[in-house]
N, C-alpha and C positions, 0 to 999 in steps of 0.2 A: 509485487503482488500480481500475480498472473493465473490465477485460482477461478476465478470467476465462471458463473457459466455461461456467459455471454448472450442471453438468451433472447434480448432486443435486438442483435445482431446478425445470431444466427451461423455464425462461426466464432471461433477464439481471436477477441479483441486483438492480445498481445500479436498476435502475427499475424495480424494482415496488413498490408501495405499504407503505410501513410510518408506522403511526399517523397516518396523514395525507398524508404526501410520499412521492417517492420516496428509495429509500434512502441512496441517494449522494449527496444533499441534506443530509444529516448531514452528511456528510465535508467537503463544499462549505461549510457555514454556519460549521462548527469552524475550517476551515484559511483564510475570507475572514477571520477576525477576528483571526489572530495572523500568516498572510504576505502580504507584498506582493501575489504571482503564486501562483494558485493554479492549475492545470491536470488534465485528465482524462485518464490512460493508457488508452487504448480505440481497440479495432480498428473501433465500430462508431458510426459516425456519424452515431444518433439522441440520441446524449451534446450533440451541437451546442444543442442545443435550451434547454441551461443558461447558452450564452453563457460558456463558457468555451474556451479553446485544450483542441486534442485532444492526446494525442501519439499517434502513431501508430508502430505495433512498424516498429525493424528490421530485424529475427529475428523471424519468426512461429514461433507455437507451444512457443513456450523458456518458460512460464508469466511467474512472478514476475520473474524474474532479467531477462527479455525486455523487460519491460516497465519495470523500475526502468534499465536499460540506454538505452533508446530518451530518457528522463526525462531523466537525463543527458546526454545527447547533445543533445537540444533544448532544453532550458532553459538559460538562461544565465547559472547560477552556479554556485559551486565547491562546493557542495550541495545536496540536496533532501529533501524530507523525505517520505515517502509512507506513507501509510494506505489501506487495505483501503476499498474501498463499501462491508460485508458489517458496518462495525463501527462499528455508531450509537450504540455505549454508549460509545466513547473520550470521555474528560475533557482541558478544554484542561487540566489539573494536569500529567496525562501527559506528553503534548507538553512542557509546558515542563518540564518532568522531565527526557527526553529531551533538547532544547534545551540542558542547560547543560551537554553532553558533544559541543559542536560541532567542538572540537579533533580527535575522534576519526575515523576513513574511515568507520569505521561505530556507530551507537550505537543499539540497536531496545530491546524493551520485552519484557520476557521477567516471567513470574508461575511459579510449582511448577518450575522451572529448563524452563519452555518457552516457547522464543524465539518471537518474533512477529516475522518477516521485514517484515512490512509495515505495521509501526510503528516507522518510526525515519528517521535520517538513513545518507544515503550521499552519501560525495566523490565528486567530478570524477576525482580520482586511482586508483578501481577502472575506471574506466569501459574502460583494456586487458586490464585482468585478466577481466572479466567478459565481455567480447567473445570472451578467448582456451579459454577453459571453453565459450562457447554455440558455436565453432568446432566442439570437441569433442563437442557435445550432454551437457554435465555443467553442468544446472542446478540445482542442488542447492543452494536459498539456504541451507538448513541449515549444510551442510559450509565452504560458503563464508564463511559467518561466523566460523563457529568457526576458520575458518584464518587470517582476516585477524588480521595482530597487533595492531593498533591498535583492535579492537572491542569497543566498551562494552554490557554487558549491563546492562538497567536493569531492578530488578524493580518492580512497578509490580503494583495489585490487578487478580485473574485476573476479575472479573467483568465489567470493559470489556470483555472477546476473547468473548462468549456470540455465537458466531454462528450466521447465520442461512444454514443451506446447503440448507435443502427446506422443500417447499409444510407440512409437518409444524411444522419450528420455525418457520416463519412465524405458523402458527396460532396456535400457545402463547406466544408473545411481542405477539401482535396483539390477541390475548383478546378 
Protein backbone atom coordinates (compact mmCIF):
# COMPACT_ATOMS: atom_id res chain seq x y z
CA UNK A 1 0.00 0.00 0.00
CA UNK A 2 1.81 3.04 -1.49
CA UNK A 3 -1.42 5.31 -1.82
CA UNK A 4 -1.02 7.54 0.81
CA UNK A 5 -0.75 11.19 0.62
CA UNK A 6 2.14 11.52 2.56
CA UNK A 7 1.18 14.81 3.83
CA UNK A 8 3.36 14.91 7.27
CA UNK A 9 6.19 14.25 5.06
CA UNK A 10 5.72 16.23 2.34
CA UNK A 11 6.77 13.93 -0.48
CA UNK A 12 5.90 10.10 -1.21
CA UNK A 13 6.80 8.00 1.76
CA UNK A 14 7.29 4.91 -0.41
CA UNK A 15 10.40 6.40 -2.17
CA UNK A 16 12.34 8.14 -0.25
CA UNK A 17 15.46 6.82 0.88
CA UNK A 18 15.71 4.86 4.20
CA UNK A 19 19.01 3.18 5.13
CA UNK A 20 19.92 2.66 1.63
CA UNK A 21 16.65 2.02 -0.42
CA UNK A 22 13.65 3.23 -1.01
CA UNK A 23 11.15 2.52 1.53
CA UNK A 24 8.76 0.40 -0.02
CA UNK A 25 11.61 -1.83 -1.01
CA UNK A 26 11.16 -3.30 2.42
CA UNK A 27 7.65 -4.11 1.91
CA UNK A 28 8.66 -5.43 -1.68
CA UNK A 29 11.80 -7.78 -0.46
CA UNK A 30 9.41 -9.09 2.83
CA UNK A 31 6.16 -9.93 0.71
CA UNK A 32 8.72 -11.42 -2.77
CA UNK A 33 9.80 -14.06 -0.37
CA UNK A 34 6.66 -15.38 1.21
CA UNK A 35 3.67 -14.57 -1.99
CA UNK A 36 3.47 -15.60 -5.23
CA UNK A 37 2.27 -12.06 -6.63
CA UNK A 38 3.22 -9.16 -4.98
CA UNK A 39 1.77 -5.83 -6.18
CA UNK A 40 1.75 -1.84 -5.52
CA UNK A 41 -1.52 0.11 -4.43
CA UNK A 42 -0.59 3.42 -5.95
CA UNK A 43 -2.22 6.24 -7.82
CA UNK A 44 1.27 7.35 -8.85
CA UNK A 45 3.03 5.75 -11.52
CA UNK A 46 6.79 6.35 -10.72
CA UNK A 47 6.08 2.94 -8.41
CA UNK A 48 6.39 1.35 -12.23
CA UNK A 49 10.04 1.56 -11.91
CA UNK A 50 10.02 -1.60 -9.21
CA UNK A 51 8.65 -3.76 -11.89
CA UNK A 52 5.98 -4.63 -10.16
CA UNK A 53 1.95 -4.45 -11.21
CA UNK A 54 0.33 -1.10 -9.98
CA UNK A 55 -3.10 -1.24 -8.70
CA UNK A 56 -4.71 1.70 -9.40
CA UNK A 57 -7.77 3.18 -7.03
CA UNK A 58 -11.27 2.95 -8.06
CA UNK A 59 -12.61 5.28 -5.61
CA UNK A 60 -10.06 8.04 -5.41
CA UNK A 61 -9.40 9.63 -2.22
CA UNK A 62 -11.36 6.81 0.20
CA UNK A 63 -7.63 6.42 1.92
CA UNK A 64 -6.90 2.93 3.03
CA UNK A 65 -10.26 1.32 2.53
CA UNK A 66 -9.93 2.67 -1.41
CA UNK A 67 -7.06 1.21 -1.98
CA UNK A 68 -7.19 -2.44 -0.08
CA UNK A 69 -10.73 -2.30 -2.32
CA UNK A 70 -9.17 -1.57 -5.69
CA UNK A 71 -6.48 -4.73 -4.47
CA UNK A 72 -9.36 -6.89 -4.30
CA UNK A 73 -10.84 -6.17 -7.26
CA UNK A 74 -7.74 -6.69 -9.29
CA UNK A 75 -5.96 -9.26 -7.97
CA UNK A 76 -7.16 -12.48 -8.54
CA UNK A 77 -7.56 -14.26 -5.33
CA UNK A 78 -10.00 -14.88 -2.83
CA UNK A 79 -7.44 -12.92 -0.58
CA UNK A 80 -4.72 -10.36 -0.12
CA UNK A 81 -2.69 -9.50 2.20
CA UNK A 82 -1.55 -5.78 2.39
CA UNK A 83 1.22 -3.84 4.26
CA UNK A 84 1.81 -0.28 4.79
CA UNK A 85 5.23 1.25 2.54
CA UNK A 86 5.72 3.33 5.81
CA UNK A 87 6.49 -0.06 7.73
CA UNK A 88 10.10 -1.43 7.11
CA UNK A 89 10.35 -2.78 10.61
CA UNK A 90 7.35 -5.69 9.84
CA UNK A 91 8.96 -9.25 10.59
CA UNK A 92 8.15 -12.14 8.03
CA UNK A 93 7.15 -13.79 11.92
CA UNK A 94 4.22 -11.40 11.63
CA UNK A 95 3.01 -12.12 8.57
CA UNK A 96 3.05 -15.65 9.04
CA UNK A 97 1.53 -14.95 12.36
CA UNK A 98 -1.06 -13.41 10.59
CA UNK A 99 -1.24 -16.17 7.88
CA UNK A 100 -2.47 -18.87 10.03
CA UNK A 101 -5.90 -16.99 10.46
CA UNK A 102 -6.47 -17.29 6.59
CA UNK A 103 -10.06 -18.80 7.37
CA UNK A 104 -10.91 -15.43 8.55
CA UNK A 105 -12.49 -12.04 5.99
CA UNK A 106 -10.28 -10.25 7.82
CA UNK A 107 -7.08 -10.98 10.25
CA UNK A 108 -4.55 -7.53 10.67
CA UNK A 109 -2.06 -7.18 13.42
CA UNK A 110 -2.91 -5.16 16.29
CA UNK A 111 -0.21 -4.42 19.47
CA UNK A 112 -1.55 -2.19 23.12
CA UNK A 113 -5.24 -3.14 21.56
CA UNK A 114 -4.33 -0.91 18.42
CA UNK A 115 -5.24 -2.34 15.24
CA UNK A 116 -3.12 -1.92 12.26
CA UNK A 117 -5.54 -1.74 9.20
CA UNK A 118 -2.65 -2.37 6.88
CA UNK A 119 -1.21 -5.32 8.14
CA UNK A 120 -3.23 -8.06 7.52
CA UNK A 121 -5.47 -10.08 5.18
CA UNK A 122 -8.84 -9.32 3.70
CA UNK A 123 -11.36 -11.60 1.52
CA UNK A 124 -12.75 -11.37 -1.89
CA UNK A 125 -16.02 -11.53 0.08
CA UNK A 126 -15.91 -7.69 1.73
CA UNK A 127 -15.03 -6.36 -1.46
CA UNK A 128 -19.41 -5.39 -1.58
CA UNK A 129 -19.30 -4.46 1.72
CA UNK A 130 -16.65 -2.05 1.31
CA UNK A 131 -17.68 -0.65 -2.05
CA UNK A 132 -21.11 -0.05 -0.34
CA UNK A 133 -19.56 2.18 2.81
CA UNK A 134 -16.96 4.22 0.22
CA UNK A 135 -20.75 4.78 -1.82
CA UNK A 136 -21.38 6.50 1.40
CA UNK A 137 -18.06 8.19 1.98
CA UNK A 138 -17.63 5.97 5.43
CA UNK A 139 -14.02 4.82 5.18
CA UNK A 140 -13.30 4.06 8.40
CA UNK A 141 -10.95 0.92 8.39
CA UNK A 142 -11.20 1.26 12.00
CA UNK A 143 -15.06 0.71 12.44
CA UNK A 144 -15.05 -1.50 9.69
CA UNK A 145 -13.17 -4.09 11.19
CA UNK A 146 -14.45 -4.16 14.22
CA UNK A 147 -17.86 -4.67 12.68
CA UNK A 148 -16.84 -7.51 10.54
CA UNK A 149 -17.79 -10.68 12.52
CA UNK A 150 -15.36 -13.03 11.18
CA UNK A 151 -12.20 -10.62 12.06
CA UNK A 152 -9.12 -11.86 13.78
CA UNK A 153 -7.13 -9.48 15.92
CA UNK A 154 -3.52 -10.69 16.06
CA UNK A 155 -1.47 -9.04 18.67
CA UNK A 156 1.93 -9.11 17.44
CA UNK A 157 5.04 -6.71 19.18
CA UNK A 158 4.28 -2.83 18.72
CA UNK A 159 7.84 -2.03 17.63
CA UNK A 160 7.38 -3.24 13.86
CA UNK A 161 4.36 -0.21 13.47
CA UNK A 162 7.45 2.73 14.58
CA UNK A 163 6.47 4.86 11.63
CA UNK A 164 7.79 6.97 9.65
CA UNK A 165 5.23 10.04 8.75
CA UNK A 166 7.83 13.24 8.65
CA UNK A 167 11.26 14.62 7.39
CA UNK A 168 11.76 14.45 11.55
CA UNK A 169 11.21 10.70 12.15
CA UNK A 170 13.05 10.11 9.07
CA UNK A 171 16.07 11.59 10.69
CA UNK A 172 15.86 9.74 13.89
CA UNK A 173 15.53 6.49 12.57
CA UNK A 174 18.04 7.26 9.50
CA UNK A 175 20.65 8.39 12.17
Amino acid sequence: MAGGKSSRMGTDKGLIDFKGKPMVQYSIDLLSDIFETVAISTNNPVYSQFGLPLIIDIHKNCGPMGGILAALSQIKTDKVFTISCDMPFVTRETIEKILLHQDAKIAVATHNDFIEPLCGIYSIDLLKKMNDRIIVNNFKMYSFILEEKSTILVPVSQNQFLNINSPEDLKSFNG
